[in-house]
ZAMI-850628 format. One record per residue (C-alpha): residue number from 0; residue in one letter; x, z, y. Coordinates in nm, 3 decimals. Each point is the difference from the previous one (the first is absolute). Example, Ala and Ser with C-alpha at 12.3 -4.5 7.8 and 13.67 -1.06 7.14 Angstrom:
DRENNU;0;A;1.230;0.780;-0.450
DRENNU;1;S;0.137;-0.066;0.344
This chain:
DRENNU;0;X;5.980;9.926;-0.073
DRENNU;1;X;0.248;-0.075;0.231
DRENNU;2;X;-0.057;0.110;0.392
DRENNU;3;X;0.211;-0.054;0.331
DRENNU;4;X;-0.012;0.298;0.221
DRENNU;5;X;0.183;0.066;0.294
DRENNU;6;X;0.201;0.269;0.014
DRENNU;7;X;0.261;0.198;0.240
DRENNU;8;X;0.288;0.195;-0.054
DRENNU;9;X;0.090;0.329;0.233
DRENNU;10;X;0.340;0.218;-0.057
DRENNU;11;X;-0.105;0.340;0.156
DRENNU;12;X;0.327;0.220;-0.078
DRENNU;13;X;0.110;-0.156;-0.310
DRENNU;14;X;-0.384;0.047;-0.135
DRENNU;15;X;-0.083;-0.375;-0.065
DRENNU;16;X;-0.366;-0.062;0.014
DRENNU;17;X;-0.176;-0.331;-0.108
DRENNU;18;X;-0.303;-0.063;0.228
DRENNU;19;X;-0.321;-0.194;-0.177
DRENNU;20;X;-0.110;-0.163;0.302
DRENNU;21;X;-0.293;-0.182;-0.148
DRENNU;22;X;-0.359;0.178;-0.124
DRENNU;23;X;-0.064;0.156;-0.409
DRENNU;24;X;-0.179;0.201;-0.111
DRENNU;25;X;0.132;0.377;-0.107
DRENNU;26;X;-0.067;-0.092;-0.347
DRENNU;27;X;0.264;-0.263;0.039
DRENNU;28;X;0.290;0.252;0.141
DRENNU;29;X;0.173;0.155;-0.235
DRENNU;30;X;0.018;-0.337;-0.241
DRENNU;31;X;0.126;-0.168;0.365
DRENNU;32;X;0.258;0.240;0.068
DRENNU;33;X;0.127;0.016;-0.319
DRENNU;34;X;0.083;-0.378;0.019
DRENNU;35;X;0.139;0.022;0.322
DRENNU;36;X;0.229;0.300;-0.060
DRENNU;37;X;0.117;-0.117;-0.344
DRENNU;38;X;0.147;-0.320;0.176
DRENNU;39;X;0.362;0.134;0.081
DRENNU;40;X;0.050;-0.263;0.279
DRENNU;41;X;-0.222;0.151;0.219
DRENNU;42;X;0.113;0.298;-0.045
DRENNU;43;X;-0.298;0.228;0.057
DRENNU;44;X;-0.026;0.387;-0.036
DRENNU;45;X;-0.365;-0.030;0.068
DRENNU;46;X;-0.303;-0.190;0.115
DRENNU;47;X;-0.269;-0.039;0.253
DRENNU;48;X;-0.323;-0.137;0.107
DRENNU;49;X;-0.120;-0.116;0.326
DRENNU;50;X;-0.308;0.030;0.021
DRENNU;51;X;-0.104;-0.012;0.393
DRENNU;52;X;0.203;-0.043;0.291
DRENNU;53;X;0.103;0.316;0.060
DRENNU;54;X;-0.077;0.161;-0.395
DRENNU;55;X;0.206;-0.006;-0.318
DRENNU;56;X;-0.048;0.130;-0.355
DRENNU;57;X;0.305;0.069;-0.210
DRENNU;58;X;-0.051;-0.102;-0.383
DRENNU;59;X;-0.081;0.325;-0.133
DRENNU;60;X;-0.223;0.104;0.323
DRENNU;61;X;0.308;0.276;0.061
DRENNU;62;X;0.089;0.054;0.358
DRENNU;63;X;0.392;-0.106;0.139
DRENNU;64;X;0.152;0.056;0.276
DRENNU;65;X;0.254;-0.285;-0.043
DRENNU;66;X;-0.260;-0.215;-0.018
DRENNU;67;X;-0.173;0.127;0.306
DRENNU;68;X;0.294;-0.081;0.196
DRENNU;69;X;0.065;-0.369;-0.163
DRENNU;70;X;-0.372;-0.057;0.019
DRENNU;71;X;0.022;0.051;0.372
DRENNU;72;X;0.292;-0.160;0.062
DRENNU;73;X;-0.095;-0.283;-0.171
DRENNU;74;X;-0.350;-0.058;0.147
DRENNU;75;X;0.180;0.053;0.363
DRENNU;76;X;0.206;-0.292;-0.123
DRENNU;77;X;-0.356;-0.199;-0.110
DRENNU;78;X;-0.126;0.097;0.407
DRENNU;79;X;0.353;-0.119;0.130
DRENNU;80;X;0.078;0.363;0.149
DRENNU;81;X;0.339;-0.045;0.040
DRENNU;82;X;-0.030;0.338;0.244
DRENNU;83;X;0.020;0.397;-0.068
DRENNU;84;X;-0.403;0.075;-0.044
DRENNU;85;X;-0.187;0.272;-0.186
DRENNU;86;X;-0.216;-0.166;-0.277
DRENNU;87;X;-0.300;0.172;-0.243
DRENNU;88;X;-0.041;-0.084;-0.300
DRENNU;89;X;-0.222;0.069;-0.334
DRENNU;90;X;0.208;0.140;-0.306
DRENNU;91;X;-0.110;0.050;-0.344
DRENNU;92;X;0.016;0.406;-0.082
DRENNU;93;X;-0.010;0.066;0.397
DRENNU;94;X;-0.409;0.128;0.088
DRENNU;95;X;0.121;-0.080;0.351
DRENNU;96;X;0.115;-0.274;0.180
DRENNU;97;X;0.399;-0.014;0.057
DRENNU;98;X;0.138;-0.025;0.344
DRENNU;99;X;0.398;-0.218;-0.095
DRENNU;100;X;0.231;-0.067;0.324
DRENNU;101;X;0.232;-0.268;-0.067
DRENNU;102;X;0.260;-0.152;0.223
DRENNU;103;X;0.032;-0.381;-0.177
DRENNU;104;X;0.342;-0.089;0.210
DRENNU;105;X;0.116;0.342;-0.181
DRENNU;106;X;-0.132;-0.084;-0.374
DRENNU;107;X;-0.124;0.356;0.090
DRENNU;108;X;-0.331;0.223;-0.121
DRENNU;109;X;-0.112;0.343;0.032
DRENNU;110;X;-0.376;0.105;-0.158
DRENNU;111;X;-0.176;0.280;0.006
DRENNU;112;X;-0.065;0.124;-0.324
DRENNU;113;X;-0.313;0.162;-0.202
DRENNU;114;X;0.062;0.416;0.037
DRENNU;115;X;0.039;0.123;-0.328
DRENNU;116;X;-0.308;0.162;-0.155
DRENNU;117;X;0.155;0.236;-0.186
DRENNU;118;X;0.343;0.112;-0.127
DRENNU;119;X;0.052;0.194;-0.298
DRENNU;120;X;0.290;0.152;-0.155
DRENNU;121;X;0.095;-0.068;-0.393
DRENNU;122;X;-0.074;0.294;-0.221
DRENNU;123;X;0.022;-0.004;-0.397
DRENNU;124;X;0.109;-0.359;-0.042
DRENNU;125;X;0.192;0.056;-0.291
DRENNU;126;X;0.256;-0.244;0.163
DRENNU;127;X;0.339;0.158;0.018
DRENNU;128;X;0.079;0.053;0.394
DRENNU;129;X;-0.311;-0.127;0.080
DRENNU;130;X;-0.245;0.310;0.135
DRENNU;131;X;0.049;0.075;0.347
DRENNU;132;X;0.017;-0.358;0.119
DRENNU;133;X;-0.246;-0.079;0.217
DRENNU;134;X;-0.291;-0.322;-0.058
DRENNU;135;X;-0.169;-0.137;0.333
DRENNU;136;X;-0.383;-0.133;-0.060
DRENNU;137;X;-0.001;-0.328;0.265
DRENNU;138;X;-0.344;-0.077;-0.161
DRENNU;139;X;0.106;-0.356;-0.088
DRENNU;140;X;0.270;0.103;-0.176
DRENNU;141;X;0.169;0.343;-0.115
DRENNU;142;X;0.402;0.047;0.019
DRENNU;143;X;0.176;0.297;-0.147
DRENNU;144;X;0.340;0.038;0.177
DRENNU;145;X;0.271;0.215;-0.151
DRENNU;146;X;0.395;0.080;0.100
DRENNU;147;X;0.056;0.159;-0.345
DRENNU;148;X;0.013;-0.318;-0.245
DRENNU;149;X;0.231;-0.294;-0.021
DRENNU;150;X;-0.183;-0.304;-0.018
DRENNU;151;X;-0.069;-0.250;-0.247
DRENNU;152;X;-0.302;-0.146;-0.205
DRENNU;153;X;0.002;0.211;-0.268
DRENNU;154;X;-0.039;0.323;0.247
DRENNU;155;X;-0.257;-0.210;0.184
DRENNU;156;X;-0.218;-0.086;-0.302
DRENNU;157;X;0.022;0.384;-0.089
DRENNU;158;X;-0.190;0.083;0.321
DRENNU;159;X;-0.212;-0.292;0.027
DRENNU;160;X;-0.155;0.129;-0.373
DRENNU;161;X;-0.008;0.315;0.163
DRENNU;162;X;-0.145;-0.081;0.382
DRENNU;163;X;-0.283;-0.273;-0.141
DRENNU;164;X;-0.126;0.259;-0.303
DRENNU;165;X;-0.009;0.245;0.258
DRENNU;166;X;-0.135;-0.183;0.318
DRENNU;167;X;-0.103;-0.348;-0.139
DRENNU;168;X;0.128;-0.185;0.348
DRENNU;169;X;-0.090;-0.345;0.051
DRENNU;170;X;0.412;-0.064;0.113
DRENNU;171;X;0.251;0.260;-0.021
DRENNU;172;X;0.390;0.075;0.068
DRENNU;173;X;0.265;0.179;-0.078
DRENNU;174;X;0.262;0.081;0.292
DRENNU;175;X;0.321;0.111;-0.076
DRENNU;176;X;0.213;0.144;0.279
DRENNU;177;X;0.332;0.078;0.036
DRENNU;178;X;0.046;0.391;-0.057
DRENNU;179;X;-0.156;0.145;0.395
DRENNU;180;X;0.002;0.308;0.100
DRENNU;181;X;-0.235;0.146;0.273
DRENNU;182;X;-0.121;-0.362;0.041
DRENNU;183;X;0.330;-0.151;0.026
DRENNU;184;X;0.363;-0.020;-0.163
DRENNU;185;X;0.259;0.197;0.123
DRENNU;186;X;0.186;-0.158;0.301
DRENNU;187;X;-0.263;-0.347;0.015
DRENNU;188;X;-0.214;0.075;0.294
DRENNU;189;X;0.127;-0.117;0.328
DRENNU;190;X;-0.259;-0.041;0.322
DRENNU;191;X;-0.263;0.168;-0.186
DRENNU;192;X;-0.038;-0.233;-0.283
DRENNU;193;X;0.061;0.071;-0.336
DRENNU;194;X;0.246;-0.282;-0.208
DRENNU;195;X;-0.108;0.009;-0.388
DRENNU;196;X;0.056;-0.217;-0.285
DRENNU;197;X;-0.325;-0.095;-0.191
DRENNU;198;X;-0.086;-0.220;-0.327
DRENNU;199;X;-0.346;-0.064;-0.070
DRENNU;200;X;-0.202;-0.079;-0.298
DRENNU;201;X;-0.395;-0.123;0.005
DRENNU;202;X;-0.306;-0.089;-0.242
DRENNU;203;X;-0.299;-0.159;0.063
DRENNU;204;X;-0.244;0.065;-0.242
DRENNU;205;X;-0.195;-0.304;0.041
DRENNU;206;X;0.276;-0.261;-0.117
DRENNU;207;X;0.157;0.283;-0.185
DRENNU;208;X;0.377;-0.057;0.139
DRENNU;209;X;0.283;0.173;0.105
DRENNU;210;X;0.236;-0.090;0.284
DRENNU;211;X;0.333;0.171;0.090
DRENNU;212;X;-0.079;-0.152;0.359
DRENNU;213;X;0.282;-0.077;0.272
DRENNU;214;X;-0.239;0.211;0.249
DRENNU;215;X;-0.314;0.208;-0.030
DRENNU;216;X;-0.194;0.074;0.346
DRENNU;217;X;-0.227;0.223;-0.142
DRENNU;218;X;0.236;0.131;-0.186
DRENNU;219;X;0.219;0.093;0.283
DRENNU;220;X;-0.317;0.157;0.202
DRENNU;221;X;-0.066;0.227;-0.334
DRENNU;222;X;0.389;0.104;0.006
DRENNU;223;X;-0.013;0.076;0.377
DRENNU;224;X;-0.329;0.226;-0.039
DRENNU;225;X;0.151;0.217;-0.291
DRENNU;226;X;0.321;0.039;0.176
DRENNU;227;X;-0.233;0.084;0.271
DRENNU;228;X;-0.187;0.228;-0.152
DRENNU;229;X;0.003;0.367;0.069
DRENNU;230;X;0.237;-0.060;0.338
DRENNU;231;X;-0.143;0.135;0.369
DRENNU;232;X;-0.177;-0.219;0.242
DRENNU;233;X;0.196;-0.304;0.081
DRENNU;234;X;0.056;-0.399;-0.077
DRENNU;235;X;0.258;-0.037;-0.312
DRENNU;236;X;0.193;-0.338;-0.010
DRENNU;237;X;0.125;-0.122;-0.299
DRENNU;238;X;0.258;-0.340;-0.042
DRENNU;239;X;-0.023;-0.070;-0.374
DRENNU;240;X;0.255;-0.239;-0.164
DRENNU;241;X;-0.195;-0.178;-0.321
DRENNU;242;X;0.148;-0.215;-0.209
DRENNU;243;X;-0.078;-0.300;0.235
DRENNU;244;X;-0.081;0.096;0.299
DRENNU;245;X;-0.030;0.310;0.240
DRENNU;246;X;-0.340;0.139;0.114
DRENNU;247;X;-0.034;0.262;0.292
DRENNU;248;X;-0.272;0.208;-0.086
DRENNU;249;X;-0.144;0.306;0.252
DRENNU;250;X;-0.277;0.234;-0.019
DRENNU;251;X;-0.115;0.266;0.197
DRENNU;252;X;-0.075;0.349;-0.044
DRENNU;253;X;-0.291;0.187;0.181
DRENNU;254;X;-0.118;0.342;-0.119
DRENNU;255;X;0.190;-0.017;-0.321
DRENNU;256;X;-0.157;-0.321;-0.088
DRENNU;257;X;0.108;-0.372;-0.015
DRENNU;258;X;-0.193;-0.147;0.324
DRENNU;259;X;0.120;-0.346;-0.048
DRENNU;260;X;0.267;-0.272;-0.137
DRENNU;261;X;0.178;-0.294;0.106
DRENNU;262;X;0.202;-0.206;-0.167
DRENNU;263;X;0.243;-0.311;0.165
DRENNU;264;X;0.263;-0.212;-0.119
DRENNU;265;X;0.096;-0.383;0.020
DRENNU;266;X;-0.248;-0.305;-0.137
DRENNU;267;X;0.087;-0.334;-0.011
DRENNU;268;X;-0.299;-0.244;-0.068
DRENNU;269;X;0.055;-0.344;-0.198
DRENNU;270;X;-0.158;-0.317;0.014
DRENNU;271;X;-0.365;-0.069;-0.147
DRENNU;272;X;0.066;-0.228;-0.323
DRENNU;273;X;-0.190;-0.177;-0.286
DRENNU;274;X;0.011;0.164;-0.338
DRENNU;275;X;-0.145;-0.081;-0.300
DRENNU;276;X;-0.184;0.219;-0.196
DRENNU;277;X;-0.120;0.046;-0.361
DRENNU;278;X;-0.329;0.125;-0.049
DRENNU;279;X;-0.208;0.103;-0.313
């Protein structure tokens, strides 16, 4: 059966998301984003719902913060806010409402992100290199970041067999950084912010794919909170360089715990168009 939707297209640092702007059903999701990210032209790393105004669901209910920050932009567009403002928003994976500030003249957007719930640290993987990396628990989705393995898919699928028989996320990354030491590479930080070099890997369980994606927000939250981790009371900045795009992640440090996370970076927000989809 064949079905126009409307959909809309938002770059947020290289991490190309494919907005659904019209109503299905979650059953319909994962057979809807598979169509849509399987067609090359629109180049898609991933795909979400709107579902209210101010809500969105991504396709395998996982929380992003890319998508946070498109989403945002993109409804500010909708509301013709062409002014800096402070916008909430609803978010898959996030229990609480997200406060984004975007500046649209800018193609600028900064979002608070979910505090981690937990952070572990890798022991007995049975991956070569692997124990003592450090995996962040965002709830929606889990990341393990690591400075100790080159990447590439193979590696990935290695600790994605490993990471989903262990923790069975619903989404879940890998996030290989360039080789840091004390939180950052020798001679990179310059007005307290940390320059690193990240690629990132994700799955989503539900439409059971793998991305090597120009950007991950989440991604970049989960690398800021290991490299966090363990340091004295304080706000850590981070200026990651992905594949596509560069994300500025912070989080901050109270009583030897992470209190909180931003994330910020550009967006740019396409056009709404007519696309024709498939359906079983």
């Amino acid at each position: 059966m064949k079905k126009n939707v409307r959909i809309q297209i938002a770059d947020p640092s290289g991490n190309v998301t494919i907005f659904v702007l019209d109503p299905f059903p979650r059953s319909q999701y994962a057979e809807i984003g598979r169509q849509l990210l399987d067609d090359e032209k629109l180049g898609g790393e991933q795909v979400g719902f709107i579902t209210g105004k101010r809500s969105l669901e991504m396709c395998g209910l996982e929380f992003c913060g890319n998508a946070s920050r498109a989403f945002a932009c993109c409804m500010a567009k909708a509301e013709n806010i062409d002014h800096p403002a402070e916008m909430q928003i609803r978010v898959s994976g996030a229990e609480e409402p997200l406060n984004v500030y975007i500046d649209p003249a800018q193609n600028f957007a900064r979002t608070q992100m979910p505090r981690p719930r937990r952070i572990l640290t890798v022991e007995n993987s049975g991956i070569f290199g692997l124990d003592g990396s450090r995996i962040i628990d965002l709830g929606g989705i889990m990341h393990l970041v690591t400075d100790r393995l080159c990447p590439s898919r193979e590696q990935f699928d290695e600790i994605r067999a490993y990471v989903m028989e262990e923790w069975h996320p619903a989404a879940m990354g890998v996030m290989f950084l360039e080789s840091a030491e004390d939180g950052c590479s020798a001679g990179s930080e310059s007005d307290g912010v940390c320059h690193l070099s990240m690629t990132p890997y994700v799955y989503v369980a539900d439409v059971d794919s793998t991305y090597a994606e120009g950007s991950c927000a989440s991604g970049s939250e989960a690398a800021a909170a290991a490299l966090s981790a363990g340091k004295t009371d304080g706000t850590y900045r981070y200026e990651l360089t992905q594949p596509a795009g560069v994300i500025t992640a912070s989080c901050t440090v109270r009583n030897g715990q992470t209190a909180g996370c931003e994330i910020e970076g550009s967006v740019t927000c396409g056009e709404i168009q007519e696309y024709t989809l498939e359906l079983s």
